[in-house]
C-alpha positions as CSV (number, residue, x, y, z in Angstrom):
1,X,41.0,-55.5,22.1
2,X,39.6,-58.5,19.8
3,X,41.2,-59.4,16.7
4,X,38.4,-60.5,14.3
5,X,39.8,-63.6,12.2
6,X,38.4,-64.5,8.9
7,X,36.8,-68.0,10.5
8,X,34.8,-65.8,12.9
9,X,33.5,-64.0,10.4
10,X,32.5,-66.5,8.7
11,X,30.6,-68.2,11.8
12,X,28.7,-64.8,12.6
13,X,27.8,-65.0,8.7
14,X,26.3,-68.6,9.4
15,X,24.6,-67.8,12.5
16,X,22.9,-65.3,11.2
17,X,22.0,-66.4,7.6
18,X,20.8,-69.7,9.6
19,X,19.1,-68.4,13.2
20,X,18.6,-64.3,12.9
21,X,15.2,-63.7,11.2
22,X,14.6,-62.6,7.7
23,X,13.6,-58.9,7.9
24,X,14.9,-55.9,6.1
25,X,18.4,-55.2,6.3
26,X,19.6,-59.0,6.7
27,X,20.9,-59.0,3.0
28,X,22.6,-55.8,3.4
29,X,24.1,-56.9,7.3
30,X,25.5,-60.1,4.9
31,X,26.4,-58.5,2.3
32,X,28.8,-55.9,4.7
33,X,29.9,-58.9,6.3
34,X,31.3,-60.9,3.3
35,X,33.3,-57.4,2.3
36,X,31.0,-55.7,-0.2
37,X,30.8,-51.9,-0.6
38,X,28.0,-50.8,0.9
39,X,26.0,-47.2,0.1
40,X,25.2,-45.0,2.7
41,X,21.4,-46.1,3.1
42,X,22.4,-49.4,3.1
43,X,25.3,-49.1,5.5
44,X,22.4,-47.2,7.6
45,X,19.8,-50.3,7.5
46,X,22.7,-53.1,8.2
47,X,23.3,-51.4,11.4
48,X,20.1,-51.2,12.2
49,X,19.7,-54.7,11.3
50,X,22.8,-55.6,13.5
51,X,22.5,-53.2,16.5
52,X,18.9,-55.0,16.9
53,X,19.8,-58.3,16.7
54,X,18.0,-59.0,13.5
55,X,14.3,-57.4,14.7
56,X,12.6,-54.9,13.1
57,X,11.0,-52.7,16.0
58,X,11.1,-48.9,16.0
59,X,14.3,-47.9,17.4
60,X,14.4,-46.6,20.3
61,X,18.1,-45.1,20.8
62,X,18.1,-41.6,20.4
63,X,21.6,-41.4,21.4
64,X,22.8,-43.2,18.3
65,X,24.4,-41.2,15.7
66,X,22.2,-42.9,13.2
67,X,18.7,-42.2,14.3
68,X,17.8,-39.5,12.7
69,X,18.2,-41.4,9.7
70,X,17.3,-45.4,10.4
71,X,14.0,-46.8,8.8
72,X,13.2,-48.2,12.4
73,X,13.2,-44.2,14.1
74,X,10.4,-44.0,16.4
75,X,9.9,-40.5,15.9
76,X,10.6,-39.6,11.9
77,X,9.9,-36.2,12.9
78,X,13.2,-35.7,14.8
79,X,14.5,-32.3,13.8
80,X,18.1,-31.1,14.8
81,X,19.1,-27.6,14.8
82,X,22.9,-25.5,14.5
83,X,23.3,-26.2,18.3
84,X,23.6,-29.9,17.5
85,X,26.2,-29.7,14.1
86,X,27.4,-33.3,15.1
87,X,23.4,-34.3,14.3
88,X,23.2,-32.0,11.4
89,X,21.1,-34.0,8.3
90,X,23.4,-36.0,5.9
91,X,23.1,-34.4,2.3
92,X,23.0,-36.9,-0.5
C-alpha cells in the first residue's frame, strides 16, 4: 500500500491544473484535492472528472457505483430495482 505525502499531492494538483484540460469537474477534482468539503454532486462530478483522466465523454462503466448518478452516464435512463438495493437511488 502507497502512502500519499503532502508533496505528491501537491504535484498531482500541478499536473493537473497545468496539463489536464479544462472541462467540468476540474475545479471540483482541485478543490477535493487541496482538502475542501465537497457536496455529494460535487463529490460525484470530481470522480468523474478523475476516473476519466480529465475528458468529458459519456461514461461508459456501468459497473461503477456512481453511474447511475454521473453527468457523463451514457444511458440517463438507467433504472435499478429492489433486487439491486446496493444501486438503489441516492435521496437528497
Amino acid at each position: 500500500m502507497q502512502i500519499v505525502t503532502a508533496k505528491m499531492t501537491e504535484n498531482r494538483i500541478r499536473e493537473i491544473e497545468e496539463k489536464w484540460p479544462q472541462t467540468k469537474g476540474k475545479a471540483l477534482y482541485l478543490k477535493h484535492l487541496k482538502g475542501c468539503e465537497l457536496t455529494r454532486s460535487e463529490a460525484i462530478t470530481a470522480h468523474c472528472y478523475s476516473c476519466g483522466g480529465g475528458e468529458n465523454e459519456p461514461c461508459g462503466v456501468a459497473s461503477c457505483v456512481l453511474y447511475p448518478y454521473s453527468h457523463l452516464n451514457a444511458s440517463q435512463d438507467v433504472k435499478y430495482t429492489a433486487e439491486t438495493p446496493s444501486r438503489a437511488p441516492l435521496s437528497n
